[in-house]
C-alpha positions in Angstrom: -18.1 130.9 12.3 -20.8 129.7 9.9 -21.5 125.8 8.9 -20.3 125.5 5.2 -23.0 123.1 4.5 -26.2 124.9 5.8 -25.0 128.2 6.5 -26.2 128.6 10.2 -23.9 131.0 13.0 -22.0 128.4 15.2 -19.5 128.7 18.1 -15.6 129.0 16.9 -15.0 125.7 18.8 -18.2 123.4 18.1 -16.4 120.6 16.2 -20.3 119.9 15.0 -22.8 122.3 13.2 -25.7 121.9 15.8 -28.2 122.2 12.9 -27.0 119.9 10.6 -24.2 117.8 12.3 -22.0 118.5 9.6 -18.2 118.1 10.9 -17.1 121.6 11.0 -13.3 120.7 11.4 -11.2 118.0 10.2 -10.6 115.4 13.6 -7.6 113.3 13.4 -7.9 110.1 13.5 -5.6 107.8 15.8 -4.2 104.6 14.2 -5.3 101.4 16.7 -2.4 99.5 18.0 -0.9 96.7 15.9 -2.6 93.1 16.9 0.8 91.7 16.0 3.6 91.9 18.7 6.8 93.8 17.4 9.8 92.0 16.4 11.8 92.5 19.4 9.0 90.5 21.3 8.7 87.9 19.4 12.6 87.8 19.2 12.4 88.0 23.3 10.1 85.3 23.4 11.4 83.0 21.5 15.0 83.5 23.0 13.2 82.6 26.4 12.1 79.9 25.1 15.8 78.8 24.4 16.8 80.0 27.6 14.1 77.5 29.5 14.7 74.5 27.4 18.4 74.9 28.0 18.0 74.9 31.9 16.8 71.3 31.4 17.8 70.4 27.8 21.3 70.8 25.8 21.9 73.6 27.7 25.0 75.6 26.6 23.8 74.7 23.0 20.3 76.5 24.3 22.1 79.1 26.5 24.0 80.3 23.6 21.5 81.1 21.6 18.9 82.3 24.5 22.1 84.7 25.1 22.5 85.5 21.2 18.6 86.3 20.5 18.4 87.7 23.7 21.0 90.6 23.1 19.7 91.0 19.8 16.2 91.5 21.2 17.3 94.0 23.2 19.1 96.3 20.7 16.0 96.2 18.9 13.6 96.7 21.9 16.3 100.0 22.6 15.1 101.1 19.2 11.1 100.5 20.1 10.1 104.3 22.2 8.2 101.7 24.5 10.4 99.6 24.7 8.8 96.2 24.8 10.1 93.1 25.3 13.2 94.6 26.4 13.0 93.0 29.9 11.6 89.8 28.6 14.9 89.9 26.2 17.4 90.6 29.2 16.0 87.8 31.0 16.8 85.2 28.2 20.3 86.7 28.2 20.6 86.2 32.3 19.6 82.7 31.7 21.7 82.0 28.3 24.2 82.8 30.4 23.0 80.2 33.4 22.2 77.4 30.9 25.7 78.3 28.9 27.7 77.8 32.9 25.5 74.9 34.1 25.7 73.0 30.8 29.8 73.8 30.5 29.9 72.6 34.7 27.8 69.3 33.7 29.7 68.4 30.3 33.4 68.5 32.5 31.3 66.0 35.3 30.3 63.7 32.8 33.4 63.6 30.8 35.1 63.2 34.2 37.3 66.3 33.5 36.7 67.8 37.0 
């Protein structure tokens, strides 16, 4: 193979011209990684969020939608090849669920219905 800018005899798999330093194939070049989290994380966060504040706050208003945001952050962390945030996302949901039983258990004591 020969450099198409100076001409000079190099080997078939130099991806330089020695002589020149011309690029003697094309190199792909890889995309960086987004700075910005996908949406499925930032759905999975913020549904954790929910989750948390509902353990101590309003909780089956909190657990619902931890558990709501939380299931939806999964369906789209299913649709992500590396899946991320799917576990953070099925954690919310676990405690959505908590915070929805806890908060349900707590309304009935103070309403004196149990």
């Amino acid at each position: 193979m020969y450099c198409s800018r100076c001409g000079k005899e190099i080997n078939d798999s130099a991806a330089f011209c020695p002589e020149c330093g011309y690029a003697t194939r094309l190199t792909a070049v890889q995309p960086q990684a987004s700075a910005t989290p996908p949406e499925a994380v930032s759905k999975a966060n913020t549904a954790m969020i929910f989750a948390i504040i509902g353990l101590f706050f309003a909780g089956v208003i909190c657990g619902i939608i931890a558990a709501v945001m939380g299931g939806t952050a999964i369906s789209m962390a299913n649709a992500d090849k590396e899946q991320r945030g799917r576990s953070k996302a099925i954690g919310a949901v676990v405690l959505g669920i908590i915070d929805i039983v806890f908060g349900g258990i707590a309304s009935l004591l103070i309403f004196g219905l149990i």
